[in-house]
C-alpha positions as CSV (number, residue, x, y, z in Angstrom):
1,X,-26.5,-8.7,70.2
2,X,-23.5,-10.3,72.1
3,X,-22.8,-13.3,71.9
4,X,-24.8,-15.9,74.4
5,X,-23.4,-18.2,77.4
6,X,-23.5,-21.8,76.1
7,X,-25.8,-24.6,77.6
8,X,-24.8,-27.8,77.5
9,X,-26.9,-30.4,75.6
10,X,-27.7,-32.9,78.4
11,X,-28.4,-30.3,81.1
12,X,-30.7,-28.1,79.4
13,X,-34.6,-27.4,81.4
14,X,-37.1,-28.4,79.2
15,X,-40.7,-27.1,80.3
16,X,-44.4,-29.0,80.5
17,X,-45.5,-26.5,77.9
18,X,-41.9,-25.7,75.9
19,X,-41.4,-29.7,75.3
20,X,-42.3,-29.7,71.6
21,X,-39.9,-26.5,70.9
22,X,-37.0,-25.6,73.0
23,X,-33.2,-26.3,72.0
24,X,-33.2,-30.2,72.5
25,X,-30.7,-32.8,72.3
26,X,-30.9,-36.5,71.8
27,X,-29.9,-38.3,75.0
28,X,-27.2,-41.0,74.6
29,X,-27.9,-44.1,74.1
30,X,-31.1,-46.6,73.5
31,X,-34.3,-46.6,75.3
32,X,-33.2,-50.1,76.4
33,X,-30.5,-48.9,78.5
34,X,-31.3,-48.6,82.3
35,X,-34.7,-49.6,81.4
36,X,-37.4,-49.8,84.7
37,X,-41.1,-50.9,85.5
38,X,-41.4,-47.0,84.7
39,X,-39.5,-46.7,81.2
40,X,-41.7,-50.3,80.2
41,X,-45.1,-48.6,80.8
42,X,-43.7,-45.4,79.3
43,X,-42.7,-47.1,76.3
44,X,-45.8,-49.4,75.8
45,X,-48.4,-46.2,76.5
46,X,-46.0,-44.3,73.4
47,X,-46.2,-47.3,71.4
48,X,-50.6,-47.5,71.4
49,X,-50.6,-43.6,71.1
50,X,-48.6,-44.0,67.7
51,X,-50.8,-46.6,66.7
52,X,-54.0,-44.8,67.8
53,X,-52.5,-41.7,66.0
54,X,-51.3,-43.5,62.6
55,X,-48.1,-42.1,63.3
56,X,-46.3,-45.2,64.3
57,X,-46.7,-46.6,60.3
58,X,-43.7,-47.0,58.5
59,X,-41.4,-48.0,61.9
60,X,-41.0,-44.4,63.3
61,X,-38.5,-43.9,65.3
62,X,-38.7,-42.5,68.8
63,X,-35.7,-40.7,70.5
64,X,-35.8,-39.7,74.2
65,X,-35.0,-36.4,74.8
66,X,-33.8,-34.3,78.0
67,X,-36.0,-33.4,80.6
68,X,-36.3,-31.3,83.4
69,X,-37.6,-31.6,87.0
70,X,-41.1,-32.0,86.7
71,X,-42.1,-35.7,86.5
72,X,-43.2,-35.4,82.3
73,X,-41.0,-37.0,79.9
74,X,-40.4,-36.1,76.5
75,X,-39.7,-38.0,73.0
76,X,-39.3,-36.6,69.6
77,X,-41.2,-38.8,67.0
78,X,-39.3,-39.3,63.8
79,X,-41.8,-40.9,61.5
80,X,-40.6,-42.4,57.7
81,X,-43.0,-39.9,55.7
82,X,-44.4,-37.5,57.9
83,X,-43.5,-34.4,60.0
84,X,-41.4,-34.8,63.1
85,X,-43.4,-34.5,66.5
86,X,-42.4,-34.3,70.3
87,X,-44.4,-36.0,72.9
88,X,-44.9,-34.9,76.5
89,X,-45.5,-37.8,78.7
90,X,-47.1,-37.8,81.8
91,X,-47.3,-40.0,84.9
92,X,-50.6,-41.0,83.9
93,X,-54.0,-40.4,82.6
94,X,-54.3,-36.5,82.7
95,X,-57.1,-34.1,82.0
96,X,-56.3,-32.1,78.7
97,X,-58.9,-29.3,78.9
98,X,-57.7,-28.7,83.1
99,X,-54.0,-28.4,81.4
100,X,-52.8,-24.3,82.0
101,X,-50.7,-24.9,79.3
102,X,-53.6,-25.9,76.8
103,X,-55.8,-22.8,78.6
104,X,-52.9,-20.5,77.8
105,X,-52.1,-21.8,74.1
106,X,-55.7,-21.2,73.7
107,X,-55.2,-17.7,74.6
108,X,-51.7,-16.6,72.8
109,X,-53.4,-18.5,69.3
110,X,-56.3,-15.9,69.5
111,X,-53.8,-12.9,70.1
112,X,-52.3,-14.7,67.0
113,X,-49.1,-15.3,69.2
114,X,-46.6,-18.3,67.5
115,X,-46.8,-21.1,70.1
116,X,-46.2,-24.8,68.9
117,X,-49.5,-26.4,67.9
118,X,-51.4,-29.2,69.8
119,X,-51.7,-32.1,67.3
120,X,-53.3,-34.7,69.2
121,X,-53.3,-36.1,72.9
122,X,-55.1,-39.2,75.0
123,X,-56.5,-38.1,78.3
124,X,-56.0,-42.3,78.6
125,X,-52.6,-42.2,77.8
126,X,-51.6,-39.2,79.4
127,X,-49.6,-38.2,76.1
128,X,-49.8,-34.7,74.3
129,X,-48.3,-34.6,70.5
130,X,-46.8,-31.8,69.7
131,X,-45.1,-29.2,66.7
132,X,-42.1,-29.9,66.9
133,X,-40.2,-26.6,66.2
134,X,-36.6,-27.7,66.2
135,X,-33.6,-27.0,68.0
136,X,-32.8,-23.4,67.9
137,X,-33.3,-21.2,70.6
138,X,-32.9,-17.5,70.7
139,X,-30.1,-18.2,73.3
140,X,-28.3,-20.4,70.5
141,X,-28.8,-18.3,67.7
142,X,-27.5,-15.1,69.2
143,X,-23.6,-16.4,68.7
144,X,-24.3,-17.3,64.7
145,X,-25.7,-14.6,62.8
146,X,-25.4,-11.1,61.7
147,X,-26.2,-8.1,64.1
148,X,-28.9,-7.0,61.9
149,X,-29.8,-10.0,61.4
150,X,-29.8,-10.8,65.4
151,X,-31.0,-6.7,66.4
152,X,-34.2,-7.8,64.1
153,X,-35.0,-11.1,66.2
154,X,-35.0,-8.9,69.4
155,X,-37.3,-6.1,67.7
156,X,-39.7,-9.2,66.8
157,X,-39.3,-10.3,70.7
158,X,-40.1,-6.9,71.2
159,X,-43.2,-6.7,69.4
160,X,-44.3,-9.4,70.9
161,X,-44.5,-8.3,74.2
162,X,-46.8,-5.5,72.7
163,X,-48.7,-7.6,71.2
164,X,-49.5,-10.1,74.3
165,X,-49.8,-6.5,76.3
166,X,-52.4,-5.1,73.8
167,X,-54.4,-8.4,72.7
168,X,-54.2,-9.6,76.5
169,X,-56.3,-6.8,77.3
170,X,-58.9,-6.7,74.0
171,X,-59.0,-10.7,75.2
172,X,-59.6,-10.2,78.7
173,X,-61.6,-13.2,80.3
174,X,-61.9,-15.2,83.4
175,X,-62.2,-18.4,81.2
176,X,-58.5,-18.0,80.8
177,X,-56.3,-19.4,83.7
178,X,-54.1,-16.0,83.5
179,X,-56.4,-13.3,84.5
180,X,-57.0,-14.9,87.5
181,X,-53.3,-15.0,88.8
182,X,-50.9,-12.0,89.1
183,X,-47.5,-10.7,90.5
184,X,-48.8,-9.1,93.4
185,X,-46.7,-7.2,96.2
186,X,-46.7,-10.6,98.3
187,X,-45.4,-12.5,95.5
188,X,-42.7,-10.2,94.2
189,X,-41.7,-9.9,97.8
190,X,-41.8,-13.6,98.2
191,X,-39.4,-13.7,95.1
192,X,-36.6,-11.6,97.0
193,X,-36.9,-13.2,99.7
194,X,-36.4,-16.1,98.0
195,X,-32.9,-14.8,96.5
196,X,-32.2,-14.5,100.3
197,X,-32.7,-17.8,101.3
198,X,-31.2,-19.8,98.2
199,X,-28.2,-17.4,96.6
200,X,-27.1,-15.2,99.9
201,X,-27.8,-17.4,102.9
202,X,-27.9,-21.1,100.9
203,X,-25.3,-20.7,98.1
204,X,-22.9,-18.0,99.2
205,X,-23.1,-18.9,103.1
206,X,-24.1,-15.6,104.2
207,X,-25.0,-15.2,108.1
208,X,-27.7,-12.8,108.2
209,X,-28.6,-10.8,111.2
210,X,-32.2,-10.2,112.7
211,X,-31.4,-6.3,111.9
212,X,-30.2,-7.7,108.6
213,X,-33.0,-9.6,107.7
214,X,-35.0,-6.6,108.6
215,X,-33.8,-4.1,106.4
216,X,-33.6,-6.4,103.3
217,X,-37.2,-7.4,103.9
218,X,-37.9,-2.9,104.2
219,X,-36.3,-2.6,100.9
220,X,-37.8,-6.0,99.7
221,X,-41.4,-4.4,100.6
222,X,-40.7,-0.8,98.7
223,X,-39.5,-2.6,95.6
224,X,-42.6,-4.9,95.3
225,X,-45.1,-2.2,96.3
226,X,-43.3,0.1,93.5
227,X,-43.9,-2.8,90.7
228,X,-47.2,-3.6,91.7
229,X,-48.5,-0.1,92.1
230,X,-49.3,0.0,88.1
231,X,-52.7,-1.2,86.0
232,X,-51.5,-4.8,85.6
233,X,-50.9,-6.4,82.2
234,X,-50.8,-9.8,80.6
235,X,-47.3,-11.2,80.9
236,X,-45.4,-14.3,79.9
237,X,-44.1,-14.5,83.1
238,X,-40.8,-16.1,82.0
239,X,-39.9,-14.1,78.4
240,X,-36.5,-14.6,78.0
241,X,-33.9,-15.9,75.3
242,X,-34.6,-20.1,76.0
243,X,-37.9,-19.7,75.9
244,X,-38.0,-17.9,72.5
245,X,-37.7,-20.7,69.4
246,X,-36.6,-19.8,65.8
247,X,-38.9,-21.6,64.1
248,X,-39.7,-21.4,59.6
249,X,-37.4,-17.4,60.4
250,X,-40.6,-16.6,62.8
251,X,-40.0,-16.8,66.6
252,X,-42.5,-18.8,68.8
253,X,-43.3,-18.6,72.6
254,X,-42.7,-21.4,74.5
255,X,-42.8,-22.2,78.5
256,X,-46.0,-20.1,78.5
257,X,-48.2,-22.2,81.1
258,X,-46.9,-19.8,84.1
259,X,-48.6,-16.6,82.1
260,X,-50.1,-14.4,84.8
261,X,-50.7,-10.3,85.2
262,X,-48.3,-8.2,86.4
263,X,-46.5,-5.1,85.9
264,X,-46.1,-4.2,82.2
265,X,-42.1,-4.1,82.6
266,X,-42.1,-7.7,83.7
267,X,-41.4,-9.2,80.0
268,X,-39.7,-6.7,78.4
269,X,-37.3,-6.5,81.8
270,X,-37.1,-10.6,81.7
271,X,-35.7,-10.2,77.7
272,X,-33.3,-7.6,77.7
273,X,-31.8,-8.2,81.1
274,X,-31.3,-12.0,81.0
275,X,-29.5,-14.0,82.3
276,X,-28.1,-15.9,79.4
277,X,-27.3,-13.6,77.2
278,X,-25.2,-9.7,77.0
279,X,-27.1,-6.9,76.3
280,X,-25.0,-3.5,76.3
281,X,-26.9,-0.6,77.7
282,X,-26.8,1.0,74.6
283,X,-28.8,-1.8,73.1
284,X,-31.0,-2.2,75.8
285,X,-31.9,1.8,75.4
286,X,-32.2,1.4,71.5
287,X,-35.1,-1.5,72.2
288,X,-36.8,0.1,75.3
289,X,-37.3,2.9,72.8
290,X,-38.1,0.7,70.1
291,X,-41.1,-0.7,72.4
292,X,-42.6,2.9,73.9
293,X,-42.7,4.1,70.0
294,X,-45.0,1.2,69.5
295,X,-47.4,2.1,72.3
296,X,-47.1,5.7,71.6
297,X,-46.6,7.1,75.0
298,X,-46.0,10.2,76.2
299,X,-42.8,11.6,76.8
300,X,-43.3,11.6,80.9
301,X,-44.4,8.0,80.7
302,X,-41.4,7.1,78.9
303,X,-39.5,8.5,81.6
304,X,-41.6,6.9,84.0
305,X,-41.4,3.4,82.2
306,X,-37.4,3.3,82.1
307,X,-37.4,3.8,85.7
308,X,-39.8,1.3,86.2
309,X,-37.8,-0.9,84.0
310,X,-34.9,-1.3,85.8
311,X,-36.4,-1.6,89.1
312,X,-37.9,-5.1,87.5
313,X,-35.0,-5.7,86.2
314,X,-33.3,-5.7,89.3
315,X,-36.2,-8.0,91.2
316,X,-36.0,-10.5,88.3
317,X,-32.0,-10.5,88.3
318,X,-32.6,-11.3,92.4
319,X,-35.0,-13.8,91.5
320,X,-32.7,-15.5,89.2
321,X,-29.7,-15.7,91.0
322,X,-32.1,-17.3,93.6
323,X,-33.2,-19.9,91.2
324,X,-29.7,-20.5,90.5
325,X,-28.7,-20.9,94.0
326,X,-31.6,-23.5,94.5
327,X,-30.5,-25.4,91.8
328,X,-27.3,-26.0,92.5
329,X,-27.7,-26.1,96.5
330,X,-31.0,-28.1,96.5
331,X,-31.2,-30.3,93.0
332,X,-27.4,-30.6,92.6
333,X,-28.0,-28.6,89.1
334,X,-24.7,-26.9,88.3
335,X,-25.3,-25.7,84.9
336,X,-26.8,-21.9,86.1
337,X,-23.5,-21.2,87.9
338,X,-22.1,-20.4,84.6
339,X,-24.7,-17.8,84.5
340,X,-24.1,-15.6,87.8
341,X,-21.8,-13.6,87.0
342,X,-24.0,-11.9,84.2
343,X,-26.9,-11.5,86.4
344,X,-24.3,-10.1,89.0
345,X,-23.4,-7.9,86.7
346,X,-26.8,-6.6,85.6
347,X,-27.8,-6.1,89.4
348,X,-24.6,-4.2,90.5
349,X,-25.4,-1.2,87.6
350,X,-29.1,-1.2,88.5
351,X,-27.9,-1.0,91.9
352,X,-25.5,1.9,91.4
353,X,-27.6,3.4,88.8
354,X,-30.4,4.6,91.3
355,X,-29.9,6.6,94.4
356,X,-32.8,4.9,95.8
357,X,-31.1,1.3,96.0
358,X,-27.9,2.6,98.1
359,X,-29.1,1.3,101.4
360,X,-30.0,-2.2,99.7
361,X,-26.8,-1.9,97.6
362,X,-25.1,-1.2,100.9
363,X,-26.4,-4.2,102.5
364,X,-26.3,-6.7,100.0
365,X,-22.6,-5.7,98.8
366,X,-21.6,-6.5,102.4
367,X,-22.2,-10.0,101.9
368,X,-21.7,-10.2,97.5
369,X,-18.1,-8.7,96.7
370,X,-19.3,-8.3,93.3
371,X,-21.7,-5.6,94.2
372,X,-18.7,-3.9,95.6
């Protein structure tokens, strides 16, 4: 694989359910400094959890890490003779068995799917403990191995999207939060139109006409009805290079509290068309193939599939760029601006790729010279 866009340390998203595992970094300084009402209750609910726990024997340390914009915070726990752990904080007293993300860790462990482990939690406390799994993404370690040694990651990442596919359906139940929820044609539309709203209109300043509006939300409806024409799937719902740690030489999932049905593209479309990392066709092709050997299809449905596959790649690459626009035009997050250009990139040959997309290439290229 190519080598990945770099995130710096105090701007990376940390996830409710990705806390414990993905790529964190110390923040500067002492809890002490800008301490509030908020950090002192914080800091005294930490402190009885350790001693409820045991884990605060022996003067263990406790580092603040990044967050993100949810209202959890996180610490690493760096005990004298034990295992490191991160803690996810809530506001307050929570209900652990309500938690998606303990619903869906319940699920992926059954599968077996790597996820970090619960260790411990205080519905009182509103605290979850945590495996702590590190600092190494799939993002960050793209950029420092071998390419056999990175082509053999992504065939793992691969396989696990067969896995969740196959073992989501053998473990199909409505006592797990997913089965309930999927991407149907409302919500992938929803998802363009989103792009609309928070990349054209919001970050680039486009001035949309009625007729406009119109014929994106035509060729909006088509794409979404295309996707969720198929029997749905179990899906990650955000499988892509951050979320994936390199834990022990095994990868875990992480951010997995979203998990939902949808089309069976969905995953394998989010991984090898991300955002965050370059993926050459020819690799792309080599691991598409490397997925339909495992499921054994047919040759038409492997024909079918790859078609299928870029049409989600190119309503997730939409979908991204409109997550990056509301980040950095609503939260005053710049960090995903470094990574438009890629997703650009990825929808402009999806675009061109397919004579089907040339009125919405047409219409979006008026406004995105990119496309052009």
């Amino acid at each position: 694989m190519a080598s990945a866009g770099r995130l710096s340390a105090n701007s990376r998203r940390v996830n409710a359910a990705s806390a414990s595992s993905r790529s964190l970094r110390s923040e500067r300084g002492s809890m002490t400094e800008r301490r509030t009402a908020g950090d002192d209750d914080v800091r005294a609910r930490i402190d009885r959890f350790l001693a409820d726990t045991g884990l605060g024997r022996g003067s263990a340390t406790v580092v603040p890490l990044t967050g993100d914009a949810s209202d959890r915070r996180y610490f690493r726990v760096l005990p004298r003779d034990a295992a490191s752990q991160v803690l996810a904080v809530h506001p307050g007293p929570m209900a652990f068995d309500t938690l998606p993300f303990v619903n869906v860790a319940r699920l992926l462990t059954a599968m077996p799917v790597p996820v970090p482990r619960i260790l411990a939690h205080s519905d009182a406390l509103g605290i979850i403990a945590l495996e702590d799994l590190g600092d190494v993404t799939l993002q960050a370690h793209v950029g420092t191995a071998s390419p056999e040694e990175h082509a053999a990651l992504y065939r793992q990442a691969v396989t696990l999207v067969n896995t969740i596919q196959r073992r989501g359906r053998e473990l199909a139940s409505a006592d797990y939060v997913p089965y309930g929820i999927a991407f149907d044609v409302e919500k992938l539309a929803w998802e363009l139109q989103f792009f609309t709203k928070h990349f054209l209109e919001a970050y680039r300043g486009a001035e949309l006409t009625d007729s406009v509006r119109t014929a994106l939300a035509r060729e909006y409806a088509s794409i979404a009805d295309d996707l969720a024409s198929g029997a749905p799937v179990l899906c990650h719902r955000d499988y892509h290079s951050r979320n994936l740690m390199l834990h022990e030489g095994r990868l875990h999932l992480i951010d997995f509290q979203d998990a939902r049905m949808g089309p069976d593209t969905y995953d394998l479309a989010s991984l090898l068309r991300d955002s965050y990392v370059d993926c050459d066709d020819q690799q792309v092709d080599g691991l598409v193939t490397f997925f339909l050997a495992q499921r054994a299809a047919p040759e038409a449905d492997d024909r079918d599939f790859r078609r299928r596959f870029d049409l989600m790649a190119l309503q997730r690459n939409l979908k991204a760029l409109g997550t990056f626009g509301f980040q950095t035009t609503s939260r005053g997050n710049t960090v995903y601006i470094q990574y438009i250009p890629r997703t650009l990139s990825y929808v402009r040959a999806n675009l061109t790729r397919h004579e089907r997309f040339g009125r919405l290439h047409e219409l979006l290229a008026e406004h995105l010279e990119e496309l052009r």
